[in-house]
C-alpha positions in Angstrom: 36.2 2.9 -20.2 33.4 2.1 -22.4 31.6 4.1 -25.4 28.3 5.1 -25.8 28.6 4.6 -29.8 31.1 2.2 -30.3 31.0 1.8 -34.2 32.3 5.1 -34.6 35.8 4.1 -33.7 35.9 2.5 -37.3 36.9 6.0 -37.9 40.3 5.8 -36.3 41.2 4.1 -39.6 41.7 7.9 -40.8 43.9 8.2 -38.6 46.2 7.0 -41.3 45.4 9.7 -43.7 48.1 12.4 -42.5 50.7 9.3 -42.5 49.7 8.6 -46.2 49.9 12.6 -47.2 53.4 12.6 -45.9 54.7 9.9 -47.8 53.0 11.2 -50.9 54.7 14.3 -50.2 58.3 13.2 -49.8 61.0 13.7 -53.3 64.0 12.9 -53.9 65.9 15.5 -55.7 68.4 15.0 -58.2 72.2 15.5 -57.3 74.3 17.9 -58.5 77.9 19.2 -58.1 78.2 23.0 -57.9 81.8 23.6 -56.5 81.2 27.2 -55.2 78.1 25.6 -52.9 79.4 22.5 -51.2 80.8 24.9 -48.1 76.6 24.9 -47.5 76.6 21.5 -47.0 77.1 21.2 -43.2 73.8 24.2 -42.9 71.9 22.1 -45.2 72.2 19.4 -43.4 71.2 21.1 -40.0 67.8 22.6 -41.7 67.1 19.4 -43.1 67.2 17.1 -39.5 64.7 20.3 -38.4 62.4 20.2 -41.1 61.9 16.5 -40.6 61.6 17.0 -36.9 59.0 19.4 -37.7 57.4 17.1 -40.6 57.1 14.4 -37.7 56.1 16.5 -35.5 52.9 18.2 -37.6 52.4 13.8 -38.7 52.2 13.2 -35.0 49.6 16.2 -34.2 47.5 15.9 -37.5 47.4 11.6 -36.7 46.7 12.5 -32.9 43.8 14.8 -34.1 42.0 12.5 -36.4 42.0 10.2 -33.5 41.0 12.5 -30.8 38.0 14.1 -32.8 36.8 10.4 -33.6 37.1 9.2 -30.3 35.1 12.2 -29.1 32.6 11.7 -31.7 32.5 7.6 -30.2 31.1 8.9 -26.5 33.6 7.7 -24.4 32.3 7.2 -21.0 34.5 6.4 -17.3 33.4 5.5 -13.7 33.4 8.6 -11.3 32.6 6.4 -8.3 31.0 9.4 -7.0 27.9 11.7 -6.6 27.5 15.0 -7.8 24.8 16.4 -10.4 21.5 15.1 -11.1 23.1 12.0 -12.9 21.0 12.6 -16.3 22.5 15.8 -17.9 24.9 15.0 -20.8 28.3 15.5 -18.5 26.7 12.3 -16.4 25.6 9.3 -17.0 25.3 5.6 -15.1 26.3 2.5 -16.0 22.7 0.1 -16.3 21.1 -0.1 -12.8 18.3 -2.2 -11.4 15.9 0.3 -10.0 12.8 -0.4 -8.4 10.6 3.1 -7.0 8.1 2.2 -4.3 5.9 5.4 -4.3 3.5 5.8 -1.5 0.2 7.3 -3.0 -1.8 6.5 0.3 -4.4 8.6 1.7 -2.1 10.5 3.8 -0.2 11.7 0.5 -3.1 14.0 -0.2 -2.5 15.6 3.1 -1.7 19.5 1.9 1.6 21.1 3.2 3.1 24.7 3.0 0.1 25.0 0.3 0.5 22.0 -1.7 -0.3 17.8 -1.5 2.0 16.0 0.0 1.9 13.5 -3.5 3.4 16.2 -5.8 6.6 15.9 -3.8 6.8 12.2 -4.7 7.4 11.0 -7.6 1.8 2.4 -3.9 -1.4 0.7 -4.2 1.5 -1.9 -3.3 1.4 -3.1 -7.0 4.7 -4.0 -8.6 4.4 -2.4 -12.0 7.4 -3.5 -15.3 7.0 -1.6 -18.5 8.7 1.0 -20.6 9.6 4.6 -19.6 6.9 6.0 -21.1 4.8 3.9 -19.7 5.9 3.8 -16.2 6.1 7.7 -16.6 2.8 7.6 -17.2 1.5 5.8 -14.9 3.3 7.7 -12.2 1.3 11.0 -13.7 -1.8 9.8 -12.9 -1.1 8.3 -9.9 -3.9 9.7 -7.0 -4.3 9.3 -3.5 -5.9 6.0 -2.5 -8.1 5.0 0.6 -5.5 1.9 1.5 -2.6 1.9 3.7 0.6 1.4 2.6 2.9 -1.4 4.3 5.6 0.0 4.0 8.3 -2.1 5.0 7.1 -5.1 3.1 6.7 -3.1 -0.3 10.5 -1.5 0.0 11.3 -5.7 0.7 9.9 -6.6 -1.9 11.0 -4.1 -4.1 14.4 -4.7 -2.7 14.6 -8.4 -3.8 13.2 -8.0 -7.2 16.4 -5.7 -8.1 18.6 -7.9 -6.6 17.4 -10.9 -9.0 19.2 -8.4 -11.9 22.3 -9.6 -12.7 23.7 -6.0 -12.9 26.1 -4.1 -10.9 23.6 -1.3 -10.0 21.1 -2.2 -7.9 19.0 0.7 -6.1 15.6 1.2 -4.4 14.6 4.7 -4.0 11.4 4.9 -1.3 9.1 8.3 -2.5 6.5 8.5 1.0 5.8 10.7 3.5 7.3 8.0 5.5 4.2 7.9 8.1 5.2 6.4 11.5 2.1 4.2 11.2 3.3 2.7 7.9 6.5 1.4 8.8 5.3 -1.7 11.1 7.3 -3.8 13.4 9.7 -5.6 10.2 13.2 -4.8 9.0 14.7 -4.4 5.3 17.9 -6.0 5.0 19.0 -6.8 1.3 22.6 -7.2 0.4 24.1 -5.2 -1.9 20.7 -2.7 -2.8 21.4 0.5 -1.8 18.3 2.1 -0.6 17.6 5.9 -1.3 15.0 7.7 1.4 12.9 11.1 0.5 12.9 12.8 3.7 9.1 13.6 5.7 7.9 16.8 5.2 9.4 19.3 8.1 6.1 20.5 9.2 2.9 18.0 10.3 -0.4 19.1 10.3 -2.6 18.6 13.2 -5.0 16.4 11.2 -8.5 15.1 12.5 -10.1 12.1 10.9 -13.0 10.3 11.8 -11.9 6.3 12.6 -15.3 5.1 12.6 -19.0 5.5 12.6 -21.0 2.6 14.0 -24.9 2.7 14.9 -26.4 0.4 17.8 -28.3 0.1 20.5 -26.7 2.5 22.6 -26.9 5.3 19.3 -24.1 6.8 17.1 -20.8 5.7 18.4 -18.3 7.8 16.8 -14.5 7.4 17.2 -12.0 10.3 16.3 -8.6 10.1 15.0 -5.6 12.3 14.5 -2.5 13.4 15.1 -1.5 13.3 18.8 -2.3 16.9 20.3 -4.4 18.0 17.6 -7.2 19.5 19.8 -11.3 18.5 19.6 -13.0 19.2 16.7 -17.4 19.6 15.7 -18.8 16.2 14.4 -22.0 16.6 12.6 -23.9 13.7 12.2 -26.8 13.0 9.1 -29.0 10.1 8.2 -31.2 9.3 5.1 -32.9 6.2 3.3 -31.0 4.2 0.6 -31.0 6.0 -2.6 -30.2 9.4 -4.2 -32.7 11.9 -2.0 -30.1 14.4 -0.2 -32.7 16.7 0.3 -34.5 13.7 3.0 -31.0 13.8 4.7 -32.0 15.1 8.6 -29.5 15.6 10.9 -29.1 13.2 13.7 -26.7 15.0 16.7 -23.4 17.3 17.0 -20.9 16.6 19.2 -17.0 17.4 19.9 -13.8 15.2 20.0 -9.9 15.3 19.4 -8.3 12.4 18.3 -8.2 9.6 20.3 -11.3 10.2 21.6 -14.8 8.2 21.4 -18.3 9.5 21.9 -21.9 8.3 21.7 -24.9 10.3 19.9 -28.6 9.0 20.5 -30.0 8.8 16.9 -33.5 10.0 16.6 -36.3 7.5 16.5 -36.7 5.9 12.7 -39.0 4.0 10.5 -38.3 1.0 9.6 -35.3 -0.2 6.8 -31.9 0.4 6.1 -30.4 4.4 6.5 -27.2 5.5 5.1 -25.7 7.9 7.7 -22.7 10.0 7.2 -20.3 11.7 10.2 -18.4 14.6 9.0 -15.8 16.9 10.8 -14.7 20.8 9.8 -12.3 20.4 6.7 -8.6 20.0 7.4 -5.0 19.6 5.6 -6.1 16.2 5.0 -10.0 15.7 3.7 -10.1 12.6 2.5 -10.9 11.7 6.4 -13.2 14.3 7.2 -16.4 11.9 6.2 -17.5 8.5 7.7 -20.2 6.7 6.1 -22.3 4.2 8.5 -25.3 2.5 8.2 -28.6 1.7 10.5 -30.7 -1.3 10.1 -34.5 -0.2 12.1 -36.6 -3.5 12.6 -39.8 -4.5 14.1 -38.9 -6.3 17.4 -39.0 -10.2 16.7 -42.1 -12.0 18.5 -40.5 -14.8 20.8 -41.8 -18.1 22.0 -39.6 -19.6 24.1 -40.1 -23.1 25.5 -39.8 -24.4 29.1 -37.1 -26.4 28.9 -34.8 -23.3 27.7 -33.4 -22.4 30.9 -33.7 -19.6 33.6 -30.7 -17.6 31.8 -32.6 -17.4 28.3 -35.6 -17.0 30.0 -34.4 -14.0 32.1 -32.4 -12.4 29.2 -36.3 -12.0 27.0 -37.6 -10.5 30.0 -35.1 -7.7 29.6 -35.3 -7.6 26.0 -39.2 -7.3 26.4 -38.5 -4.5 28.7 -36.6 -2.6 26.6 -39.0 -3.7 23.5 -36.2 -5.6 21.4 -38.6 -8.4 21.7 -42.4 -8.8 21.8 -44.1 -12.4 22.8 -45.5 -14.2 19.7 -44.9 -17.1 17.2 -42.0 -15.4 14.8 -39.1 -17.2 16.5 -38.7 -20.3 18.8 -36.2 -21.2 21.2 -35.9 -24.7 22.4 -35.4 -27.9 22.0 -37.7 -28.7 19.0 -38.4 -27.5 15.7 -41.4 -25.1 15.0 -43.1 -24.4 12.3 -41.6 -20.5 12.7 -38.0 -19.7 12.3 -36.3 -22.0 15.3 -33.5 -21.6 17.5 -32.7 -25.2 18.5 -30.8 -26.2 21.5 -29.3 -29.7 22.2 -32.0 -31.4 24.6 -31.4 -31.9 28.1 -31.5 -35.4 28.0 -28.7 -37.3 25.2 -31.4 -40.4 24.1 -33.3 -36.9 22.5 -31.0 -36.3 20.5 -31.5 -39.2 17.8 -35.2 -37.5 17.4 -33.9 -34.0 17.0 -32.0 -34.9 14.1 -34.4 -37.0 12.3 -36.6 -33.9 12.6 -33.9 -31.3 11.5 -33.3 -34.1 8.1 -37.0 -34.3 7.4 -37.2 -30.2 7.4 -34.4 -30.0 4.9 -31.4 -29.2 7.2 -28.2 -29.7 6.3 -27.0 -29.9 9.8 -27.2 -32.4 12.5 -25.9 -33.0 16.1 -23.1 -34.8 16.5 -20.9 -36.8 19.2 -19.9 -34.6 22.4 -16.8 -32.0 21.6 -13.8 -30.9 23.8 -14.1 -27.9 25.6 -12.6 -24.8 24.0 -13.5 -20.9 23.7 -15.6 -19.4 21.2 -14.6 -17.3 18.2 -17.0 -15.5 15.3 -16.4 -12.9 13.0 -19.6 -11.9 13.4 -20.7 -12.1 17.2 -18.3 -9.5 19.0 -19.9 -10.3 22.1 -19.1 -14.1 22.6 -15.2 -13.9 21.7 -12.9 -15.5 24.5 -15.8 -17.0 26.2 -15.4 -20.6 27.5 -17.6 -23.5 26.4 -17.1 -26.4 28.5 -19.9 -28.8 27.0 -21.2 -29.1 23.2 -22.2 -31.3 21.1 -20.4 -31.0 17.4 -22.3 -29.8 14.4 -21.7 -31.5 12.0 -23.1 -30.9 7.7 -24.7 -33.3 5.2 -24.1 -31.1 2.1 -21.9 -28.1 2.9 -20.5 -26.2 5.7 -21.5 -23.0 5.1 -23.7 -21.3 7.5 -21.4 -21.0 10.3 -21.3 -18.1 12.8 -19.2 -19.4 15.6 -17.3 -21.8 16.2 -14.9 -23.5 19.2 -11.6 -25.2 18.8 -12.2 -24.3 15.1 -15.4 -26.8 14.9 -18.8 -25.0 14.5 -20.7 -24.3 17.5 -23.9 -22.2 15.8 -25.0 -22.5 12.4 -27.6 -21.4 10.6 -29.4 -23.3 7.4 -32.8 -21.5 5.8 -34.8 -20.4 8.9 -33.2 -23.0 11.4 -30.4 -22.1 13.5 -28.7 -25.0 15.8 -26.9 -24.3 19.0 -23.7 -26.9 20.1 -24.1 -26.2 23.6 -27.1 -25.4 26.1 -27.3 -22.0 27.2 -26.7 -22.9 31.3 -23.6 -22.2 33.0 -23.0 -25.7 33.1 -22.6 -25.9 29.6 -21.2 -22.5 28.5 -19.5 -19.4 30.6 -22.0 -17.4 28.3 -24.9 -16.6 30.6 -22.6 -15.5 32.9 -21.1 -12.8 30.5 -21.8 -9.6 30.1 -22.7 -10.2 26.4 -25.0 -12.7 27.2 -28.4 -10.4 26.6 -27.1 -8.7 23.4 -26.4 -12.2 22.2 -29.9 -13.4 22.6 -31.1 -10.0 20.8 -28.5 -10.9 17.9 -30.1 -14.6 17.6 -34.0 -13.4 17.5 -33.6 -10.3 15.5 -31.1 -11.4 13.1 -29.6 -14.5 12.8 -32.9 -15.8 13.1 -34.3 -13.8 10.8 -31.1 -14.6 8.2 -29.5 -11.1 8.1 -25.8 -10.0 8.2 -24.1 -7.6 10.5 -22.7 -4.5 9.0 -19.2 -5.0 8.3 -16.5 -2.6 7.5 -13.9 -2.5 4.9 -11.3 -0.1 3.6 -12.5 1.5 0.0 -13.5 4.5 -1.5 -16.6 5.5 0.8 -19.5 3.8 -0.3 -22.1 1.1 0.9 -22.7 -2.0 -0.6 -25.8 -4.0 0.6 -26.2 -7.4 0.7 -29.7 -8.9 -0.9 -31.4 -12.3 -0.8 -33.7 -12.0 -3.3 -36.1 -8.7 -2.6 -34.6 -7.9 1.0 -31.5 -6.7 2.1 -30.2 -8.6 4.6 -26.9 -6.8 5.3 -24.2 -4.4 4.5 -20.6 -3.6 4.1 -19.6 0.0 4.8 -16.4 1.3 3.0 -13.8 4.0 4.0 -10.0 4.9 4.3 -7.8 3.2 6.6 -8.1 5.0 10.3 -4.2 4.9 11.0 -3.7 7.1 7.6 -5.3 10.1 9.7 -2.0 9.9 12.4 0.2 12.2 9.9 3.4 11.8 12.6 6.4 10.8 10.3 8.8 8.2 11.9 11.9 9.2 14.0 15.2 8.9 12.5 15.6 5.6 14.6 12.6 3.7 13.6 13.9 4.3 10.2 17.4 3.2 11.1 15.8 -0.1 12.7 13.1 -0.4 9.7 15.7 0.1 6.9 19.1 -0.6 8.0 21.8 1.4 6.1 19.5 3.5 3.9 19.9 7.2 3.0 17.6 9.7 3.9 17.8 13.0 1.5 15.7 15.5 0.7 14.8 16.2 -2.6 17.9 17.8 -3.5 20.2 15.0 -2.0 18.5 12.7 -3.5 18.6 14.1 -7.4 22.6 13.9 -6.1 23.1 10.8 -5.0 21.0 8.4 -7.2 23.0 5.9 -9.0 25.8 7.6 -7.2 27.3 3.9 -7.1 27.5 3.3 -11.0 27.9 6.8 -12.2 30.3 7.2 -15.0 31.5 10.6 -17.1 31.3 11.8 -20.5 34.6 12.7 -21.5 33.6 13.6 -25.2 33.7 17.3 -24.4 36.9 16.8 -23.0 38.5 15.1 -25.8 36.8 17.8 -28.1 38.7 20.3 -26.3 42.1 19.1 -26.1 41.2 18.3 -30.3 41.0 22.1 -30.5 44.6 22.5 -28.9 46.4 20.0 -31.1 45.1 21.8 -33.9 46.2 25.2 -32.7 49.8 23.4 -32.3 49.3 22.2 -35.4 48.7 25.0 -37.2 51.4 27.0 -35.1 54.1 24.3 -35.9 52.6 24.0 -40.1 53.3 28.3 -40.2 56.7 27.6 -38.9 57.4 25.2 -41.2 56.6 27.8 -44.1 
C-alpha cells in the first residue's frame, strides 16, 4: 500500500486525543461506610466492570475513528492487478508507467469513415517527441495528416526500447494507426517486458483511388493508378501550364480511365518550348489527399549533332533514328568522338591505347577535372539517373579518374565512374561497340544516346520524384533551369487495406488489439492500483454511528 499524500499521516498522532480525554475523565471517589448500603456492593460492582467495558469500548471506536478519517484524508492507494475503468477517474489510478504513444498521422489517416477522418479516432511523422503533458497534449491537438509513410514496425521498436530504458515497473506502448497493411513491412517487435496496446482498423475500408504517379516522356503522359484492390476505374483529367501563378493558361492535355493497379499513356499536345507544370487529378474520394499528381515537362529544341567517324556503326545508327523522329538535327551543338570540340563534347576512349596520353593532355588544358585512367574490370552499370542502362554489362573501360573532385558522376560500374560530366565535357569509360559494352545491344541503347545529346550534354537534370507536400522545386544554374524535383504523398498510402489479424500477430508478437473501448480498459491494466480513501471514509461513518450508539447507552 502506498499514499498519495503521505504527510498527512502526521495526523495519526490525534489518535491519542480520545485516550488523553479518558484519563482526564477518570475520579476517584472518596470512601464512605453507610451500613444500610453495603448489601449494593456486589450490583455495584457488576455496573462498574460494564461501564468500563463500555468506556473502552467508546476509547477503542473514538481512537479507531481519528485514525480511519486521517488515513482516508492520506490517499491510500493498493494494486488491483487488474483492468477495469478508464484508469484515470478518482476510484483508479496507476502506479508510474513508462509510456511511449506512436500515433500514425500518415496520409491515409485523413481517409474519411462512417462520416469522419480516420485521425480523430487516434489520439507519426516518426519523430520521438519528450515534454510535459501539456505540451505533448498539445502537440497531439494539432497533429494533421502528413504526405510520408509511416514505418510502422520500426517506430512501435523503437518506441518500445525507449520505455524499457525506464527503470520503472510499468512499461507500455500503445500504437494509435489505422494499422494499413502497407505500413507494417517485413520486421517483427519483440521487446521484453513492454506490453504493447493495439487500436483496432476501422471495420469498414473505402475503395480509395489515388494517382501513384504522373511522369511526361517521349511516349506522352504516363499515368499510373493506385488503390485499394477491387476499387473499380476511375476519370483522370490531365492539365498543363508554364511555371508561375497563371491558372487561367492551364489547358487540358487528355482524359482517360483506370482502377488501381492500372497504367495508361496520354499523348500530350504539342508545346513551346520550357518547363510546364502539369497536374493529374481523379473524381474526389474518402481519401483526397491522393486525388492530385503534380508532373513536370521539359520541351527543348532538338540538339544539333556532329558525330565523328571513328564513333562506331551503333552510335551512328542510333542518330539516324533520333534524326527521324527529330530528337536530333545535324549541326555543331554537340560532338561525339574521340576528341574535344570546341562545342559541348561527348568524348569516347580512342580506338587505339597510345591515344590516350593526347586525349588527356587536351581534356587538362580545357579545364577538365577528369582524365582517362588505366583499364577497369568488367562489371555492370548502375545510375540514379539513366534508368535505361541499369543491369547492363560493361566488359571493357577505361577508369575515370578526378584531379579536383569527384562530382559530376552519372554512372558508374563496380562502383567506379564510368560517365562523367565536368562544364560542357562529358567522358565515356567504355566505347560504345559491343565489344566494349552490352549497351548497343539493349533496348535502351537509342534513348540513351537522346539522354547524352539533349541533356547531359547540355548539363540538365532529370526530373526526380520525392515524397512532400505537392509542389515543384526547380533546379537553376544561374538564369536556366536545368532540372526539377516533383513532390507528392507516398503511392502505397492510397492501398487503405488494414492488415490481417496474422500479420499483426507475426509483426507484433503478443500485443493487444482493442478497440477504443478496450483500450480506455486495459491501459496500465498491469500497474493499476485503487483508491481506497472512500472506502475508509465510509466505514469512518459506521464507527461513529457505533460510537454514538454505544456513548447514548452509556448515559
Amino acid at each position: 500500500m502506498t499514499f498519495l499524500h503521505p504527510l498527512a499521516l502526521l495526523g495519526l498522532a490525534a489518535a491519542a486525543i480520545p485516550a488523553l480525554l479518558h484519563l482526564l475523565e477518570r475520579r476517584t471517589p472518596p470512601e464512605a461506610e453507610f451500613p444500610p448500603l453495603r448489601y449494593l456492593r456486589d450490583a455495584e460492582r457488576q455496573s462498574a466492570r460494564r461501564l468500563r467495558l463500555r468506556h473502552l469500548l467508546l476509547l477503542i471506536l473514538r481512537t479507531a475513528l481519528v485514525a480511519v478519517i486521517v488515513l482516508a484524508a492520506a490517499r491510500p492507494i493498493m494494486p488491483t492487478g487488474g483492468s477495469g475503468g478508464n484508469g484515470t477517474g478518482s476510484g483508479a489510478v496507476h502506479a508510474p508507467t513508462a509510456l511511449a504513444v506512436v500515433l500514425d498521422n500518415s496520409l491515409s489517416a485523413s481517409a474519411v469513415v462512417d462520416g469522419r477522418p480516420v485521425l480523430n479516432r487516434l489520439l507519426a511523422d516518426g519523430v520521438a517527441r519528450a515534454g510535459s503533458r501539456e505540451a505533448l497534449l498539445a502537440s497531439i491537438d494539432g497533429a494533421t495528416a502528413t504526405p510520408q509513410r509511416l514505418e510502422l514496425v520500426p517506430a512501435v521498436e523503437r518506441a518500445a526500447h525507449l520505455v524499457a530504458a525506464e527503470p520503472l515497473r510499468g512499461l507500455e506502448v500503445h500504437v494509435l494507426s489505422d494499422l494499413q497493411r502497407t505500413a507494417l513491412g517485413t520486421g517483427r517487435v519483440d521487446v521484453p517486458g513492454v506490453a504493447v496496446l493495439l487500436l483496432a482498423p476501422p471495420a469498414r475500408v473505402p475503395a480509395n483511388r489515388g494517382i501513384a504517379a504522373a511522369r511526361a516522356g517521349e511516349g506522352g503522359l504516363t499515368i499510373a493508378v493506385s488503390g485499394t484492390p477491387g476499387a473499380g476505374a476511375t476519370p483522370l483529367v490531365a492539365r498543363v501550364r508554364p511555371p508561375g501563378n497563371a491558372p487561367v493558361s492551364a489547358r487540358e492535355a487528355g482524359r482517360t480511365l483506370a482502377a488501381p493497379g492500372q497504367s495508361v499513356t496520354l499523348p500530350l499536345p504539342p508545346l513551346a518550348p520550357g518547363w510546364w507544370i502539369g497536374e493529374v487529378l481523379l473524381d474526389a474520394d474518402e481519401l483526397r489527399g491522393d486525388d492530385r499528381r503534380l508532373f513536370v515537362v521539359r520541351v527543348a529544341a532538338p540538339a544539333s549533332v556532329a558525330a565523328d567517324a571513328g564513333v562506331g556503326p551503333f552510335v551512328s545508327a542510333a542518330l539516324a533514328v533520333l534524326r527521324m523522329a527529330k530528337r536530333v538535327t545535324v549541326g555543331g551543338e554537340v560532338s561525339i568522338g574521340e576528341r574535344l570540340s570546341a562545342a559541348r563534347s561527348i568524348v569516347l576512349p580512342p580506338g587505339d591505347p597510345a591515344l590516350l596520353g593526347q586525349v588527356d593532355r587536351a581534356l587538362a588544358a580545357r579545364g577538365v577535372r577528369w582524365h582517362f585512367g588505366p583499364p577497369g574490370p568488367p562489371g555492370t552499370l548502375a545510375s540514379a539517373d539513366l534508368a535505361m542502362v541499369r543491369g547492363v554489362q560493361v566488359n571493357r573501360r577505361y577508369r575515370l579518374e578526378a584531379t579536383g573532385g569527384d562530382s559530376g558522376v552519372v554512372a558508374t560500374v563496380n562502383g567506379e565512374p564510368w560517365l562523367v560530366r565536368d562544364g560542357r565535357v562529358v567522358l565515356l569509360g567504355s566505347r560504345l561497340d559491343t565489344t566494349w559494352t552490352a549497351l548497343p545491344a539493349a533496348p535502351g541503347f537509342v534513348p540513351f544516346v537522346d539522354a547524352l545529346a539533349n541533356r547531359i550534354a547540355r548539363g540538365e537534370a532529370s526530373v526526380l520524384e520525392a515524397v512532400g507536400a505537392p509542389r515543384v522545386q526547380f533546379v537553376t544554374r544561374g538564369a536556366d533551369t536545368v532540372g526539377a524535383t516533383v513532390f507528392g504523398p507516398d503511392p502505397l498510402e492510397s492501398d487503405l487495406t488494414a492488415a490481417t489479424p496474422d500479420e499483426l500477430r507475426r509483426a507484433f508478437p503478443g500485443a493487444r488489439v482493442l478497440d477504443e473501448a478496450g483500450l480506455a480498459a486495459e491501459r496500465f491494466a498491469a500497474t493499476r492500483r485503487a483508491d481506497v480513501s472512500g472506502w475508509l471514509l465510509g466505514f469512518a461513518l459506521l464507527l461513529a454511528a457505533i460510537e454514538l450508539a454505544v456513548a447514548s447507552m452509556s448515559r
